[in-house]
C-alpha positions in Angstrom: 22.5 157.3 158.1 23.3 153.8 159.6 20.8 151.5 161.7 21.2 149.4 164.9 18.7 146.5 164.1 17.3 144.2 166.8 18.8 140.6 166.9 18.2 137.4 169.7 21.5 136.3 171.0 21.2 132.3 170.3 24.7 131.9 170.9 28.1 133.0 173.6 31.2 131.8 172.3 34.8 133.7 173.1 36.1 133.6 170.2 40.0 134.9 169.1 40.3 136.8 172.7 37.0 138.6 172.0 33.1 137.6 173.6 31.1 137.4 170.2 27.9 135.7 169.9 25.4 134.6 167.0 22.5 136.4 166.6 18.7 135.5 164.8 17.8 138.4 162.7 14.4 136.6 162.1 16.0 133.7 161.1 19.4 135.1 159.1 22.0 134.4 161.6 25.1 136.5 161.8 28.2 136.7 164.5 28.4 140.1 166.3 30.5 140.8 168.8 29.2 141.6 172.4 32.4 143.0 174.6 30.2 146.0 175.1 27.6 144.3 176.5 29.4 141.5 179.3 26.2 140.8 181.0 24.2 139.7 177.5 23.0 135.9 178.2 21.4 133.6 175.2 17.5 134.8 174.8 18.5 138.6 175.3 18.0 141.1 173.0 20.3 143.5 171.6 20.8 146.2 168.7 23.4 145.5 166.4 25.4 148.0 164.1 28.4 147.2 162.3 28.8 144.2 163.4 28.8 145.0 167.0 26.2 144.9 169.9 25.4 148.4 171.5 22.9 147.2 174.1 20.2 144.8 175.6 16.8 145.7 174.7 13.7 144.1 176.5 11.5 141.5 173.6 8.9 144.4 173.9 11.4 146.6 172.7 13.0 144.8 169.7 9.3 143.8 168.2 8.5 147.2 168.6 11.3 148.3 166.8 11.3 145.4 164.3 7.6 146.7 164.1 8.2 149.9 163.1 11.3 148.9 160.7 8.6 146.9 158.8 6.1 149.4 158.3 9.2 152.0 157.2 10.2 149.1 154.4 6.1 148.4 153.2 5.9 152.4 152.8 9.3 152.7 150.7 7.6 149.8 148.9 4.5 151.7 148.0 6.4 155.1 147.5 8.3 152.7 144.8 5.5 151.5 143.0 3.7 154.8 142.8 6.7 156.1 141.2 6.5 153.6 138.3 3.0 154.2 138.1 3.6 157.9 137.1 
């Protein structure tokens, strides 16, 4: 299963022929490219996967998302050390 995960575009550069911007992943920055997504300005929102963006998403969408990616990663914790505990 791969996952698109929420990013803030901080960034617009055209870089080797191609639109590509930096992105915040709550503060780990990575380049992704946005060709798919021409009218993405700095401040915008997008989901990322492999490297490139799919779409804009609203703020209330991506802490929403972020939301629920952190509440998937707290369980997989607890599932984890229940495990050792048995």
């Amino acid at each position: 299963m791969c996952l698109g995960i929420p990013g803030k575009i901080i960034e617009i550069e055209d870089s080797i022929g191609m639109k590509m911007a930096k992105i915040d992943f709550g503060g780990v920055i990575r380049s992704a490219c946005i060709e798919a997504i021409p009218d993405a300005i700095v401040g915008d929102y997008t989901i990322i996967h492999a490297g490139f963006a799919l779409n804009i998403l609203s703020e209330e969408e991506a802490m929403e998302t972020l939301s629920l990616l952190q509440e998937i990663a707290d369980l997989n914790e607890e599932l984890s050390v229940n495990e050792q505990d048995n």
